[in-house]
N, C-alpha and C positions, 0 to 999 in steps of 0.2 A: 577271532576269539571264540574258545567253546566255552558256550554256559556249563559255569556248574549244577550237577544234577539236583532242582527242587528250587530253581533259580524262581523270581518271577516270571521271568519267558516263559519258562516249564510247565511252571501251574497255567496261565494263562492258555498255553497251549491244549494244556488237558482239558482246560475249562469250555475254548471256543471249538472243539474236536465233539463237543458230550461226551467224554470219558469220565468228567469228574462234574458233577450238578449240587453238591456241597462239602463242605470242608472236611466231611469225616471221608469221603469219596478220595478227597486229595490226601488228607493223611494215608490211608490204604496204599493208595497208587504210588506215593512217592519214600514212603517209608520215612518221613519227616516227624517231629515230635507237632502234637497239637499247636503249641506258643508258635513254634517258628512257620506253623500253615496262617496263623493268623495274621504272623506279623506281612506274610508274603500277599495275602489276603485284601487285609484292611491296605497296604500301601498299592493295590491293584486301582480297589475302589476309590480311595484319594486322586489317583491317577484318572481317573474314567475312566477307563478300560474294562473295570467288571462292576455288576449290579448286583445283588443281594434282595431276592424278595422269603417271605412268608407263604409260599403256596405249595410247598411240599406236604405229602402224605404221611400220615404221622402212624407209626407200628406202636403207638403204645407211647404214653405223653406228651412231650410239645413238636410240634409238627417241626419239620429240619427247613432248614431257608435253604433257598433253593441260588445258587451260584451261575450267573451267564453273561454276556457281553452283554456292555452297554452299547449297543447302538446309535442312542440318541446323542446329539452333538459332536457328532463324528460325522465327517463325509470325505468319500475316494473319487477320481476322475478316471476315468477312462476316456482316453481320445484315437480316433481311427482314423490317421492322416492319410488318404489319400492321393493316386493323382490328380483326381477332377473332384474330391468330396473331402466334408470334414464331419466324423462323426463323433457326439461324445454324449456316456450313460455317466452320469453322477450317481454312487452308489453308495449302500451304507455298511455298515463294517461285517455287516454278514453275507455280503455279495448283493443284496437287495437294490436294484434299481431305482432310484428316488425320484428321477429325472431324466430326459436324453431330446436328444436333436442330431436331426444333419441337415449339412447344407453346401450347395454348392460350390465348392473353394479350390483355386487350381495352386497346387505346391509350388509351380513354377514361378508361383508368384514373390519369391522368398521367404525367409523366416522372419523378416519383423514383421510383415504383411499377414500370415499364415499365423505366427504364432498370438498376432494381439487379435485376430479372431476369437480365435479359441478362448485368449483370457474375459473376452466379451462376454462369450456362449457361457463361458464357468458361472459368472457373475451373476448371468441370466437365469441358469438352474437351478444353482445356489440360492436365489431368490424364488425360485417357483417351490422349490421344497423346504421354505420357513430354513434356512439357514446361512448364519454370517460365513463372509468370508476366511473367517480365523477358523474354524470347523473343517475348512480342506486340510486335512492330513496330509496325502498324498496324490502325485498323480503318475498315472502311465499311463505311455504317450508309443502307439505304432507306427513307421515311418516305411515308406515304399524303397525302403535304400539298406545298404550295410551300413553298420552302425557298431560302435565301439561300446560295449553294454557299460563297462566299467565307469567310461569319462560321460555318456549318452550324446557323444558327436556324430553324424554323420560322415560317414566313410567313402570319399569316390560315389555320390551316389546318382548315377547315370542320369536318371530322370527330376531330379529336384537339385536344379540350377540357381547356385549362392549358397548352397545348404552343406558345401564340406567344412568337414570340424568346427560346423557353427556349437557354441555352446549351448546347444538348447535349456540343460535343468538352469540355467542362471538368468533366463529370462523371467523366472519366476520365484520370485522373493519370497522368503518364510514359508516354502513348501521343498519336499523332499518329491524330485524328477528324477523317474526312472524311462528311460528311452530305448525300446526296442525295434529290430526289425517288423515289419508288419506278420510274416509270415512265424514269427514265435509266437507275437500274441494271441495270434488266429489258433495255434496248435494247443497253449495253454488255455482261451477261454470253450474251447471244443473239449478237450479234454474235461477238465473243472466239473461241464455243465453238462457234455451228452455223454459223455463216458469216464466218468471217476473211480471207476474200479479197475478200467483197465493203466496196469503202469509202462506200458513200450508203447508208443504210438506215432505215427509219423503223418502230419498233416501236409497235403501236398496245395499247393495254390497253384492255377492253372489261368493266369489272365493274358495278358500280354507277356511277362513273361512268367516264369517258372519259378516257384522255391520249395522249401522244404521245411517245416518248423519238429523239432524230436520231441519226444519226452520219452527219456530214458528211467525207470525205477520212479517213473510218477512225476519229473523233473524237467526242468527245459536244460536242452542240453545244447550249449553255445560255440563248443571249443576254446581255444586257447585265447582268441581274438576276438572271438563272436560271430565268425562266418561260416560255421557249421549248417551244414543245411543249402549249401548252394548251388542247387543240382543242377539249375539252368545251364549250367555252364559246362557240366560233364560233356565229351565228344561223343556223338553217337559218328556210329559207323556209314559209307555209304552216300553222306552227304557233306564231301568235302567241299563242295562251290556254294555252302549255304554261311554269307559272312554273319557274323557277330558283332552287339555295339559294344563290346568286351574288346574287339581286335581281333580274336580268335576266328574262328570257321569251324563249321558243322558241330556247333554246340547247341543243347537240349534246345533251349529257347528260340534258336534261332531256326529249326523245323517244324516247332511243334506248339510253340505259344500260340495267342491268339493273333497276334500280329503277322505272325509268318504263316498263319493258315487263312488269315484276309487276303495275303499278298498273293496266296499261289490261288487264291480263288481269284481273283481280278486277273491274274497270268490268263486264266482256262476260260475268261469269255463274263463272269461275275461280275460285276465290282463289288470290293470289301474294302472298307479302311480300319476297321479294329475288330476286336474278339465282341463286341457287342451286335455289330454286325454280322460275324456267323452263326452267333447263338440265332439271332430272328432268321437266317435263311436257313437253318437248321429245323427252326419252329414252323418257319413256312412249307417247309417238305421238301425244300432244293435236296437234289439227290448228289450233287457236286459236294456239296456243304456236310451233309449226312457222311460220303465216305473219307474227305478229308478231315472230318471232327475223329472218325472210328480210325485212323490211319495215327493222327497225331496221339489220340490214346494208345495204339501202340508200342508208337516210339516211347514214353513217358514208362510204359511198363518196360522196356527194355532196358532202362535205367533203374526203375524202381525194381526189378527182381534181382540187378545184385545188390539193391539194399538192405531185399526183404531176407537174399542168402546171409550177407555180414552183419545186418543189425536184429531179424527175428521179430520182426513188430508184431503185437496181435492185431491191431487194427491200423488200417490206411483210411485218411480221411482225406475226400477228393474238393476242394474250393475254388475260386474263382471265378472269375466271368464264365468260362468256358464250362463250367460243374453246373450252370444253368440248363446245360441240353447233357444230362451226368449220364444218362441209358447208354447212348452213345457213345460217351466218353468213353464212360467206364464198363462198355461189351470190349472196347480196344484193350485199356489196362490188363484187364482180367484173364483176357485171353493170352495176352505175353505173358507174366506175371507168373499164372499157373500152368505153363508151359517152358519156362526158362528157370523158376525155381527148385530147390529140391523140395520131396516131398514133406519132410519134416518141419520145414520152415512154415509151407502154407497148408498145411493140418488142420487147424483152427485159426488161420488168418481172415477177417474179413476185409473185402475193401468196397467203403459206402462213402454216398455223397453228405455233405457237410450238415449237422444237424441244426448249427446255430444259425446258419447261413449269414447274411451279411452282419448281424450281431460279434461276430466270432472275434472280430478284433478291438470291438469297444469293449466289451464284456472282458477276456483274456487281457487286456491292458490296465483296468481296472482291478482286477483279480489281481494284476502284478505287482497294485501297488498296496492292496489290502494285507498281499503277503509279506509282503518285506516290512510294511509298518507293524504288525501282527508278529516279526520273525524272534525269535527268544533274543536276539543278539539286539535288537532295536529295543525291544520292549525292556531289557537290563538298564537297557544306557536314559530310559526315559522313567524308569521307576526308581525311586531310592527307600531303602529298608531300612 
């Protein structure tokens, strides 16, 4: 459904943008008669959704009220499902962090196990920030798997065993669950919070394995299914005897993740059993460690330059376990990347390690659900005029 233009979304939108800070701002912007900003106005504030104070600057008579989200009695979740961790910021309707925790939680342990954690942790924060539990609006929730944005099932997801087409938003009653991949939410609360001006952006996760989160024209961009972005699995060239827990052979993850550069370091005389592992032999100054971290950022750019050819991102933003030792990394990317691309494409491209760092998927999850409860379409169906 598209709102009509001057809807409550509309104002609302201008309102929590700062484009409009009181009702004459709104008449202007939206070319509406006075009566009909009020009426859209007063049933905002009935709603909770806007505030009304007295602290405007007055040019001459009675000072102008001033127009802006209420924040208070409002609260968003953000949760960062991990495979060995559970993190979650309880936020307030203008992205403000009211509350957060993590704690050690394995996915593999299923969804009723995993998921009445989390409804624990909510209860707990919700409680540490003076607020009920009828005050969660919404939540979004990032998961280490493909995931079907539309239903928020998990799709096939390799590593969180019990967890396909679990229904997750119905585990939680009287709240609105939006469920992504981890690797979108990471690109959206990165985007959001270290670079909101730029609109193309391609956030890469580098742990175990590989993904890819976009935002296209400011946007998360999901595809048709929601499996946009799943570049672990593109073939690179060269290493056809490197298998796949896909089925396939000589796919991105399987040369270049963390786990396949633990394995070939244990192959050369090391032992490595995860990408947590290379990052510390990497920090110790192993020279084995150092050129299979710069080798696997190669390959990663060899992929990533015909993205940066067909998609033109301004910025690459590099995350994961493996974006802890990022110099390294990212001497490899850099150097495939602006050597395999054309020049037009990396003109004004940068590519930098992650600014939110492990925040990026609680933060971005939260954001996801600030935005959809906040979206003109949601905000129609909850206001009446």
């Amino acid at each position: 459904m598209t709102p009509t233009p001057g809807s409550p979304g509309d104002v609302l939108t201008l309102i929590g943008a700062g484009s409009a800070t009181t009702r004459s701002d709104l008449a202007r912007l939206t070319g509406l008669a006075r009566s009909t900003i009020s009426q859209r106005v007063d049933a905002l504030i009935e709603s909770g959704l806007v505030e009304e104070t007295e602290n405007g600057e007055s040019t001459g008579g009675r000072p102008p009220r001033q127009l802006r989200l209420h924040t208070d009695g409002h609260a968003f979740a953000g949760v960062d499902l991990g495979a060995t961790h559970c993190r979650v910021a309880l936020m307030d309707m203008s992205g403000g962090v009211l509350a957060e925790c993590e704690d050690p939680l394995l996915v593999a342990e299923g969804p009723e196990v995993v998921l009445a954690h989390v409804d624990d942790r909510l209860d707990r924060l919700l409680a540490e920030a003076g607020r009920p539990r009828t005050a969660l609006r919404a939540i979004g929730m990032g998961v280490p798997g493909p995931v079907e944005f539309a239903t928020g099932r998990p799709n096939n997801p390799p590593i969180m065993p019990g967890w396909n087409d679990y229904p997750i938003p119905e585990h939680f009653a009287g709240c609105t669950v939006l469920v992504d991949n981890d690797v979108n939410v990471m690109a959206l609360g990165e985007q959001r919070n270290a670079f909101p001006g730029t609109r193309h952006l391609l956030f890469v996760k580098i742990g175990t394995g590989i993904g890819c989160g976009i935002v296209a024209e400011g946007r998360l961009h999901r595809g048709a299914q929601g499996s946009a972005g799943d570049i672990g699995h593109i073939r690179v060239s060269g290493h056809e005897d490197a298998g796949c827990r896909c089925g396939n052979s000589a796919c991105l993850e399987a040369v270049a993740g963390g786990a396949a550069v633990a394995r070939r370091l244990t192959e050369l005389g090391t032992p490595a059993e995860t990408g947590a592992d290379v990052v510390a032999l990497v920090q110790a100054g192993d020279t084995q460690a150092l050129r299979l971290v710069r080798e696997a950022g190669r390959l990663v750019g060899e992929v990533l330059a015909g993205l940066v050819n067909f998609f033109n991102p301004e910025v690459i933003v590099i995350g994961g376990a493996l974006s802890r030792v990022h110099e390294h990394l990212l001497a490899g990317i850099k150097e495939t990347v602006y050597r395999r691309s054309l020049p037009l494409a990396t003109h004004h491209l940068s590519i930098v390690p992650s600014r939110t760092g492990i925040n990026a998927a609680a933060l971005g999850a939260g954001i996801l659900a600030i935005e959809h409860y906040l979206s003109p379409d949601n905000v129609n169906r909850l206001v009446t005029t």
